[in-house]
N, C-alpha and C positions, 0 to 999 in steps of 0.2 A: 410587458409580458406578464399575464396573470389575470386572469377575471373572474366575477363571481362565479365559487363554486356551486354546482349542482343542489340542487334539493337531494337528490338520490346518493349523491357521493360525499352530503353531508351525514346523512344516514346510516350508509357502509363506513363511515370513519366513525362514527357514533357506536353504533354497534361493533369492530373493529377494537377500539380503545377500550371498548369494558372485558372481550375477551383477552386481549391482550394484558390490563392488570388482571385478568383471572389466573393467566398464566401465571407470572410472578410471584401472585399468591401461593399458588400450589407448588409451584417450586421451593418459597420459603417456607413452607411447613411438611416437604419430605425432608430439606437438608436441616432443620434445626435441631440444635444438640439435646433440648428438653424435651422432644420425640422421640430420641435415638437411642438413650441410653444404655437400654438392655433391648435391640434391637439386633438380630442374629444376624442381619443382612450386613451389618458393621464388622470389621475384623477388631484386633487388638484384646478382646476380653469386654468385659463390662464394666462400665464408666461408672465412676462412683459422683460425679459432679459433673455439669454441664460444661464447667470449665475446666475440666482433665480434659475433655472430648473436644471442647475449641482450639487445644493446646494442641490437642491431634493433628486435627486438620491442617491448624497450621505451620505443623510438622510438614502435611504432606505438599502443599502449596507451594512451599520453600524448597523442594528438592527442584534442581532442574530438567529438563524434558528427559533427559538420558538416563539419570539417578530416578528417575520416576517409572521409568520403561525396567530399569531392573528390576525395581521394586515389586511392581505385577508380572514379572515374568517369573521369579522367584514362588518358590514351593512355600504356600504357609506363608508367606505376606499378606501387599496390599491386595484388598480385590477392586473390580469395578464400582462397585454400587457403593464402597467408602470414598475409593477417589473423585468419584461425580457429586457425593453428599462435601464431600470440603472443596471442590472448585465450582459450587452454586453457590456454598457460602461465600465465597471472596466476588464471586461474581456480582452477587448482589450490594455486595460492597464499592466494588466499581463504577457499577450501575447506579446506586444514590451518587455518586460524585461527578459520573462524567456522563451519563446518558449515552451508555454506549451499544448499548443491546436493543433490539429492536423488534422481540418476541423471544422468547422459549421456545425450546422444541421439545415439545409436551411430551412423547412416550421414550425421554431419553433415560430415565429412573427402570421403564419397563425391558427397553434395550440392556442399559448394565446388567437388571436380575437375568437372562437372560444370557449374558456373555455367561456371568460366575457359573449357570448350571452349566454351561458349555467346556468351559476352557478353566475353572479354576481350578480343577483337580488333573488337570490335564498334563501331562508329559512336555506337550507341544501344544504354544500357543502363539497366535498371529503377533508378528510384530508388535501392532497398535493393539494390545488388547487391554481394555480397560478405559487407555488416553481417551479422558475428554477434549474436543476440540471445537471450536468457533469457526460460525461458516459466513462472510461477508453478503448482506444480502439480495446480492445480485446472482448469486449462484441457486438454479428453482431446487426445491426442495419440494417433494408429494407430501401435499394437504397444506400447504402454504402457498401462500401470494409471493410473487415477486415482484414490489410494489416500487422498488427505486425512490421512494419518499415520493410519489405522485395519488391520489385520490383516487384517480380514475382508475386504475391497476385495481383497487377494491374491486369494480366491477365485473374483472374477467374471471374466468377459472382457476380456481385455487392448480398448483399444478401436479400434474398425476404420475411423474416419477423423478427421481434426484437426477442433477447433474451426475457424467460419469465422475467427475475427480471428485465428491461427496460419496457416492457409491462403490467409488475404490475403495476409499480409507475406511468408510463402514464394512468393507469385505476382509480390510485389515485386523480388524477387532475395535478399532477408534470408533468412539460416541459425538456424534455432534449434538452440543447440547446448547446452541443459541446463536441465534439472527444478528447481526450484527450493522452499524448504520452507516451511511453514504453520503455524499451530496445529492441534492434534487434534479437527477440526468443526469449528471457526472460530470458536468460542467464549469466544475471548479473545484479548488484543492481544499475547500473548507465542508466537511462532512455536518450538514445543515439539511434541511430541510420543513417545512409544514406539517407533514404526517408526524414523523416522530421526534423533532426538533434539534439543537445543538448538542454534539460531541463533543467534549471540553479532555486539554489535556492533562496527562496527569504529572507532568512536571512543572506546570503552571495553567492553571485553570480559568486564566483569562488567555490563555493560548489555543489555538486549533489543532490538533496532533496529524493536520494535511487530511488529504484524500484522493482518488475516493474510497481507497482502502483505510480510513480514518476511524472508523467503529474497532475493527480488528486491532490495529496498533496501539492504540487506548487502550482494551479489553487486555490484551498482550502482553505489553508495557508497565502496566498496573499488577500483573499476576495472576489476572481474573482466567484466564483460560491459559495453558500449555506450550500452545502453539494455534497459530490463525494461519487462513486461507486468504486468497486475492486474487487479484487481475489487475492488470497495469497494459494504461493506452494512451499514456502521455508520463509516466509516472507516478501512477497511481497504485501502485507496492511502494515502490522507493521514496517519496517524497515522506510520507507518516514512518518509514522505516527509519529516514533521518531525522524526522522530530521528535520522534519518541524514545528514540536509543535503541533501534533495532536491527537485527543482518535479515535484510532478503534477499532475492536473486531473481532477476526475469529473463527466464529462458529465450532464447531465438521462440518466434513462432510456432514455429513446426516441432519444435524440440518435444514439444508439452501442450498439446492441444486441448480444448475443453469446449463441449460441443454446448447446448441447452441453460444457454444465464443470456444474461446483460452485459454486453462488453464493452459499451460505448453505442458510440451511434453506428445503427444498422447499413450496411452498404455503404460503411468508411474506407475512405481514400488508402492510401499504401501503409499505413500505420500500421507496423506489426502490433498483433492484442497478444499478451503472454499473461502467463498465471503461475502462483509461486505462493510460498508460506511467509509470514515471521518465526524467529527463531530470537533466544539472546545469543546465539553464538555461531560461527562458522559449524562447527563439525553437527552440531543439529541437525543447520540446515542443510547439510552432506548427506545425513541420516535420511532425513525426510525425501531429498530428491532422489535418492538412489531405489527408494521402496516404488516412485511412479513414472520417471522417465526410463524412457526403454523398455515397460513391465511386460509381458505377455498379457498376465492380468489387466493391465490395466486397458492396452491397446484391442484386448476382446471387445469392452465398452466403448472402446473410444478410437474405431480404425485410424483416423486423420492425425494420429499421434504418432510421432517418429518411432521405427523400432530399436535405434542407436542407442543401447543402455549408457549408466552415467560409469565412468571406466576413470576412477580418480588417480587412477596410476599411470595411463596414457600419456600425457603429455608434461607429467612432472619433470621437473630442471633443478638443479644445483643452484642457478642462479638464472635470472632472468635479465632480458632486455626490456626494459616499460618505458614506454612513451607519457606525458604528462603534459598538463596543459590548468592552468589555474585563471584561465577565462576565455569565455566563448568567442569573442568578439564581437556578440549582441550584447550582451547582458553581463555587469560585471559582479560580481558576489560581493558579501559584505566581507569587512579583514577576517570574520572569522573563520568561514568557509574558505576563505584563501590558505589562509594560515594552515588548513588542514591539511590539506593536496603539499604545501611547500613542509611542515615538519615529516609529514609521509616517502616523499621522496627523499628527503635527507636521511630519515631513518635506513630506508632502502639501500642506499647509497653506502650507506656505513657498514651493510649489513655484504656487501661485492656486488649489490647488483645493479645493473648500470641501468641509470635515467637518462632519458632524450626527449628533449622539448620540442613536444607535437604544437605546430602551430596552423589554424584552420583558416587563415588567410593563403596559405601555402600547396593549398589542395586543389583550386583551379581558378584561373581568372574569374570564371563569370562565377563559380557559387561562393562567395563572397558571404562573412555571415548574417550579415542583414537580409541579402535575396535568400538564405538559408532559412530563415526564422521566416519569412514571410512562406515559404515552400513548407515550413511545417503547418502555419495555421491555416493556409488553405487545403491542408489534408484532414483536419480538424473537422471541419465544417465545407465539404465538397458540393453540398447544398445550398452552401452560405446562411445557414440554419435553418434553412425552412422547418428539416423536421421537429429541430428542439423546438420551435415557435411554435409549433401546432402540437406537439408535448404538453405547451403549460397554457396551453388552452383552459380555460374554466379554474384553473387551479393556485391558491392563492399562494403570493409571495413569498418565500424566505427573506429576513429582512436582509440577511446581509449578500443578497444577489442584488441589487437594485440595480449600481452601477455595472455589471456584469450584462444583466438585460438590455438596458440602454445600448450598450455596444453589439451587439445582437441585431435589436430594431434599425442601425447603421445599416447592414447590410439587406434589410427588409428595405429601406426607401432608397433606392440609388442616386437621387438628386440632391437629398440632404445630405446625404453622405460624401456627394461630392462639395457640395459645398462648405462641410464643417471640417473633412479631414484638412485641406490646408492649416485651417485656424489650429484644429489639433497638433498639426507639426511644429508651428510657434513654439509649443512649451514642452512638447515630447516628440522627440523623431520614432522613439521608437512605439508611441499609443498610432501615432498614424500608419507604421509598417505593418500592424496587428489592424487597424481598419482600415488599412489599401487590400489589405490578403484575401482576396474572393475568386472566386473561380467565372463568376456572370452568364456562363453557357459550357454547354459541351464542349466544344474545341476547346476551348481555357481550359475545362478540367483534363482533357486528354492531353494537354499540355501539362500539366500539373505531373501527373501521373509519367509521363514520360520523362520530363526534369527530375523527379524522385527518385528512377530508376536510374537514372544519369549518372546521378549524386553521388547514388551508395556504391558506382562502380569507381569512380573518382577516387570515395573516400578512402575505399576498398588500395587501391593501386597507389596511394602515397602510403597508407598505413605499410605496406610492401618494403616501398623503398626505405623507410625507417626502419625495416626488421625487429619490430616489434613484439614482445609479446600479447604483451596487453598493455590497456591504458588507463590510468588515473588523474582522476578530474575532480571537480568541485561537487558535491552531491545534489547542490539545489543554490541558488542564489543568495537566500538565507535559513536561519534556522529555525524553527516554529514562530511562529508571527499571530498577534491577537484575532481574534477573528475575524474583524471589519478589514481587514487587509488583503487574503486571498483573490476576492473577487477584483480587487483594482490593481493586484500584481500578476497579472497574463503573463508581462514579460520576463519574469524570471522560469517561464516553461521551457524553454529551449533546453535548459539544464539538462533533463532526465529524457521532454521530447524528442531529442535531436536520436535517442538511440532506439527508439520508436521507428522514427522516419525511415532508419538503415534497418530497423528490425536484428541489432545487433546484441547479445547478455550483457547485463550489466547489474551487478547487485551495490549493496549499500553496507558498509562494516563502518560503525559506531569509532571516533575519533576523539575521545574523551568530549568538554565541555566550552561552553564560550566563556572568556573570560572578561575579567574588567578592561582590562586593555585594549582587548579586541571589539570592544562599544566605545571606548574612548575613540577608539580609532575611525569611528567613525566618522568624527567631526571633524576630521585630519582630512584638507582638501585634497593632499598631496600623496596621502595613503588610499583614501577613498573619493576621487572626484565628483561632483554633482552638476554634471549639466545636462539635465533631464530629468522632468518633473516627477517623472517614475521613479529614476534614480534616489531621489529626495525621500519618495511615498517609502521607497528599502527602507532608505536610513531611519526612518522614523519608526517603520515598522520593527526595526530593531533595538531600539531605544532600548530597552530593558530584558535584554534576552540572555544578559550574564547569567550563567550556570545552567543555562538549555545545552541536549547533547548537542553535539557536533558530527559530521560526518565525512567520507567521504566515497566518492564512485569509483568503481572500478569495472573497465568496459573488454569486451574482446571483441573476437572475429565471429560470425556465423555460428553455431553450432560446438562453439569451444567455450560451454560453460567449464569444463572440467579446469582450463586455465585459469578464468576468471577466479574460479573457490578458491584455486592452490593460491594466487596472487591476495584475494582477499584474507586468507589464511595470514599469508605474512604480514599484513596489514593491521587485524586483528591482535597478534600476537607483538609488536610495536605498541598500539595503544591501549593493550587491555578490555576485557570486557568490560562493558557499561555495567555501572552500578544502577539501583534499583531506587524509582523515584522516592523521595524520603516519606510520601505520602501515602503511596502503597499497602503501607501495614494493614492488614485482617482487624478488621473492629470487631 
């Protein structure tokens, strides 16, 4: 998968690459303090030293999303055009370490002057007025490309107006002020690509911080922007929300619609696509969904958006009934991610509210979780890749897709493929349930499509008889993983995939860390079994992942995000907010 690129889209990357560090440049010399000093567009007074005014900034850097919203709402505070000159400086800070940004958004400096003449003397001001924020860049933005780390995307039309949920929050008074990085087609959880290269984590930087909302949670996680945007079609909010130490939330489909980006592959099988922010904390991310689900505002832009606003009082309880479950029965987590899900419920428990162990062998004979796992990768790939194959046409490799392609090209030769998946089940049953999973013709996929619908009526109707509130699970398999690992661990997707498939909310609340024991435990047959070569690839993938956050899911019904937050609420408040990677700090 990948051939020589084009003369022409060698040229659009060429030219591409020099305005993009043009950009950079000019962002680093509006935001530098040896510019700014007696600069009237800065609040505070006048900076007698460069370093009184870095000290500023990373005053304001350090308040969190809500202490910051006071702050420019406040008479005779912050204004915009201070708080975007100190979160370019941290950005750029980020940006040397983790490669997470993937252009400026050039007239964001002219945006802020522009808010202050509006709104800074103002009585009443928008919500978001001031907050600069990060836009993942899959979302189009007017006078940008939305390139998905492909070459070719250089060619087409820069595009000629913002998605709606970018143009809400710019209606809110919010600045977006930077592009942020992906995987190459979204085809794996490692935010990588050719055009603009590796996203590194910033709690370890031979770590991947997931994807393919990987740029954002980096960016996020570090300090560098606010609060970030996303989209999730396998887990693509939640996975980098759990590697990075962060709370999101991916609404039901219809809850929170977003018309005009990249959400995966075009003409995907039953996959719910949802869209949602990072936050470091529950009630943020309360803040933030309550300003766009349900908005009038927002549904002007955006009809295909539910008008059921977010109603955090509706379904609150004293105490709750939650179902739980600490393995899929495809894929089992490493002890750490175990561990989470088991001190979470103990906590719960202690706390009056009653735990019941949901077990997913119990849901129907035939959807079994193996035939479940295989029902989600062929909604993955309905096509059985054609289109991603004809994606990376011309366009050269990521290195650490290789393996990933390979398994791709499976279902491009159907003779090979039959004759190699046996040999494959030898050493993994579960590499071969991920290359048996095709759809091969219409009928299969209308089969496909009709077992999905099946499923989530099934799942739907035991969750029932357990009277459940809601449910908590494992957040993902493991917990950030180096980066040559993503592309050969498919099988730990069912984690976050499986609430995809049902199109059901499900966010991610930060679970303190991995510890030494819980790597020890690795090696422990008896605590972590290994009979399957994938299984093995985990464990090693986790070799060194003591003091990476930890997490855990928490999932509902349909259109009951409001549950889910109360439940992650108490989740949250058990294991404390994540602390702030020790690397972080404003240079």
């Amino acid at each position: 998968m990948g051939n020589h690129p084009t003369r022409e889209m060698l040229e659009n990357q060429s030219e591409f690459n020099k305005q993009r560090k043009e950009g950079f440049k000019m962002f680093r010399c509006l935001s530098a303090p040896e510019f700014l000093l007696n600069d009237k567009r800065i609040v505070g007074g006048k900076w007698k030293t460069e370093k009184e005014l870095e000290m500023f900034f990373r005053s304001i850097v350090d308040l969190d999303l809500l202490g910051l919203i006071d702050r420019l709402q406040s008479k005779n505070d912050l204004n915009a055009y201070t708080v975007l000159c100190a979160y370019t400086q941290k950005m750029l800070d980020s940006q040397t370490r983790l490669n997470c940004v993937t252009e400026v958004i050039k007239e964001a400096f002219e945006t802020a002057e522009k808010h202050d003449k509006l709104w800074y003397d103002s009585e009443e001001k928008p919500p978001l007025y001031g907050v600069p924020f990060s836009v993942k860049c899959n979302f189009d933005m007017k006078r940008y490309h939305t390139t998905i780390g492909f070459l070719k995307k250089l060619t087409e039309a820069k595009k000629e107006i913002d998605c709606p949920f970018v143009a809400h929050l710019r209606n809110l008074g919010g600045i977006p002020f930077v592009l942020t990085n992906v995987p190459q087609g979204f085809i794996s959880y490692i935010s990588s690509n050719p055009l603009y290269g590796t996203t590194l984590n910033p709690w370890a930087l031979d770590c991947t911080p997931g994807g393919s909302s990987g740029g954002e949670a980096a960016l996020v996680a570090d300090g560098g922007s606010p609060f970030g945007t996303g989209s999730d079609l396998g887990g693509s909010l939640r996975i980098p929300a759990a590697f990075c130490g962060l709370v999101t939330l991916k609404p039901t489909q219809s809850r929170f619609h977003v018309s005009y980006n990249y959400g995966g592959l075009p003409g995907r099988g039953r996959l719910g696509l949802s869209y949602g922010f990072y936050t470091k904390c529950v009630k943020e991310q309360v803040f933030l969904m309550e300003l766009i689900i349900g908005s009038p505002e927002y549904r002007n832009l955006e009809p295909m958006s539910s008008p059921a606003p977010l109603h955090m009082d509706s379904n609150k309880k004293e105490k709750y009934r939650i179902g739980w479950y600490d393995d899929d029965g495809f894929n089992a987590p490493v002890p750490s991610n175990r561990r989470a899900v088991l001190e979470t419920i103990e906590s719960l428990e202690k706390e009056g509210h009653e735990a019941v162990r949901f077990r997913m062998e119990d849901i129907d004979p035939k959807f079994q979780p193996n035939y479940v796992a295989a029902l989600l990768f062929k909604n993955v790939l309905p096509d059985d890749g054609k289109f991603i194959l004809d994606l990376y046409k011309n366009e050269p490799n990521d290195p650490y897709m290789a393996s990933f392609s390979r398994l791709l090209k499976l279902n491009d030769w159907a003779i090979i493929r039959l004759l190699f998946t046996p040999i494959i089940s030898l050493f993994s049953k579960r590499a071969a349930i991920i290359a048996r999973a095709r759809n091969g013709n219409l009928a299969e996929l209308r089969k496909t499509q009709e077992d999905t619908d099946t499923y989530r009526l099934k799942f739907i109707e035991y969750w029932k008889t357990l009277e459940i509130d809601a449910l908590i699970c494992p957040s993902f398999c493991t917990p950030a993983t180096p980066h040559q690992y993503p592309p050969e661990l498919a099988n730990c997707v069912l984690s976050t995939g499986l609430y995809n498939l049902l199109d059901f909310p499900a966010g991610i609340v930060p679970a303190g860390h991995v510890t030494a024991d819980d790597v020890a435990n690795l090696n422990d047959e008896k605590i972590f079994p290994i009979n399957d070569y994938l299984l093995r690839k985990q464990r090693d993938a986790c070799a060194n992942s003591e003091a990476m956050p930890n997490a855990v899911q928490v999932v509902g019904l349909p259109n009951e995000e409001e549950t889910v937050l109360e439940v992650m609420r108490l989740v949250e408040k058990f294991h404390g907010k994540m602390s702030k990677p020790k690397n972080s700090l404003l240079l």
